[in-house]
C-alpha positions as CSV (number, residue, x, y, z in Angstrom):
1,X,4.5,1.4,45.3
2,X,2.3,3.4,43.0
3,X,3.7,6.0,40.9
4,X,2.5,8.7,43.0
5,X,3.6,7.9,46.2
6,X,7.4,8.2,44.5
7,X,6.7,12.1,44.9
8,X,8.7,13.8,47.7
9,X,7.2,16.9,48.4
10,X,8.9,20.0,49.8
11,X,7.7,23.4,51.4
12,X,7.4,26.3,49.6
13,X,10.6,27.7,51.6
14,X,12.3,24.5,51.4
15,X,11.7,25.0,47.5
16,X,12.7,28.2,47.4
17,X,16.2,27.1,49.2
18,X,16.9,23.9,46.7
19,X,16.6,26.1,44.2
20,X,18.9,28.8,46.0
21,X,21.3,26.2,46.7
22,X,21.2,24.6,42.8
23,X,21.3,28.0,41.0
24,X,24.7,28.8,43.6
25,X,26.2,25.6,43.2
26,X,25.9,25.6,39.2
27,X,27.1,29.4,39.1
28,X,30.4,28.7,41.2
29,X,31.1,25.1,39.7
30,X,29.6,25.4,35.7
31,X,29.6,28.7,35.6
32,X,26.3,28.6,34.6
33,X,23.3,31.1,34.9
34,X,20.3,29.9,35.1
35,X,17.2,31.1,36.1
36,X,14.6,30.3,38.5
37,X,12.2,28.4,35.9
38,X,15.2,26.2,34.8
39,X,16.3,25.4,38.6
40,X,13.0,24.4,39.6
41,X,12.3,22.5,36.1
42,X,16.0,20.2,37.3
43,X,14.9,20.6,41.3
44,X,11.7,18.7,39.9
45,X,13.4,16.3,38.2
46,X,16.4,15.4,40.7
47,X,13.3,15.0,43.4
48,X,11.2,12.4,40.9
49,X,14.0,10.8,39.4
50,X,17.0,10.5,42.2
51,X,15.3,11.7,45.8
52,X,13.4,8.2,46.1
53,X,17.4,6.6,46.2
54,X,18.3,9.0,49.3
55,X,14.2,8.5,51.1
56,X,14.9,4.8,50.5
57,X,18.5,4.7,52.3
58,X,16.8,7.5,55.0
59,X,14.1,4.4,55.6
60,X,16.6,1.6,55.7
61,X,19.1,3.4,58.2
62,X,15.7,4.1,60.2
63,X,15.1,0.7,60.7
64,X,18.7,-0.2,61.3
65,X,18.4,2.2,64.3
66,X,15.0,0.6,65.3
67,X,16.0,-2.8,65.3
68,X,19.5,-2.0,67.1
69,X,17.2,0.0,70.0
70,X,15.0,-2.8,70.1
71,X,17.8,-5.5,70.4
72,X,19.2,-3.4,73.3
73,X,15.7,-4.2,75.0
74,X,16.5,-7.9,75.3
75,X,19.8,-6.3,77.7
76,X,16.7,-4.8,80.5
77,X,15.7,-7.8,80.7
78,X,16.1,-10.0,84.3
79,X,17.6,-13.0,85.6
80,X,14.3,-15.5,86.3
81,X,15.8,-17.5,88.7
């Protein structure tokens, strides 16, 4: 996989909530303040550095499901004889 295609891109909106969510969550649990540069400079890095661990188990259960369905195909099948 080439370096760019590691990138996970999100909306504008579904920026602008990340970075809602990340600037509550470190105000009620670090007490911390910080602003909308800083949140979107660590949204950044969580999505480079630790999204491609949660796309690559979002593939693998997608596949689990896809083989599962298409093992439940072999039940529709009929007697031959």
């Amino acid at each position: 996989m080439k370096k760019n295609e590691n990138v996970i891109n999100l909306t504008k909106e579904q920026k602008m909530n990340a970075v809602a969510k990340l600037k509550h969550y470190l105000s009620e649990n670090f007490d911390m303040d910080a602003g909308n540069l800083e949140t979107e400079f660590f949204l950044e890095y969580i999505t480079k550095n630790i999204g491609v661990f949660y796309y690559n188990n979002a593939v693998a259960d997608s596949l689990a499901f896809i083989n599962e369905k298409t093992e439940d195909l072999y039940l529709l099948m009929k007697d031959e004889e």
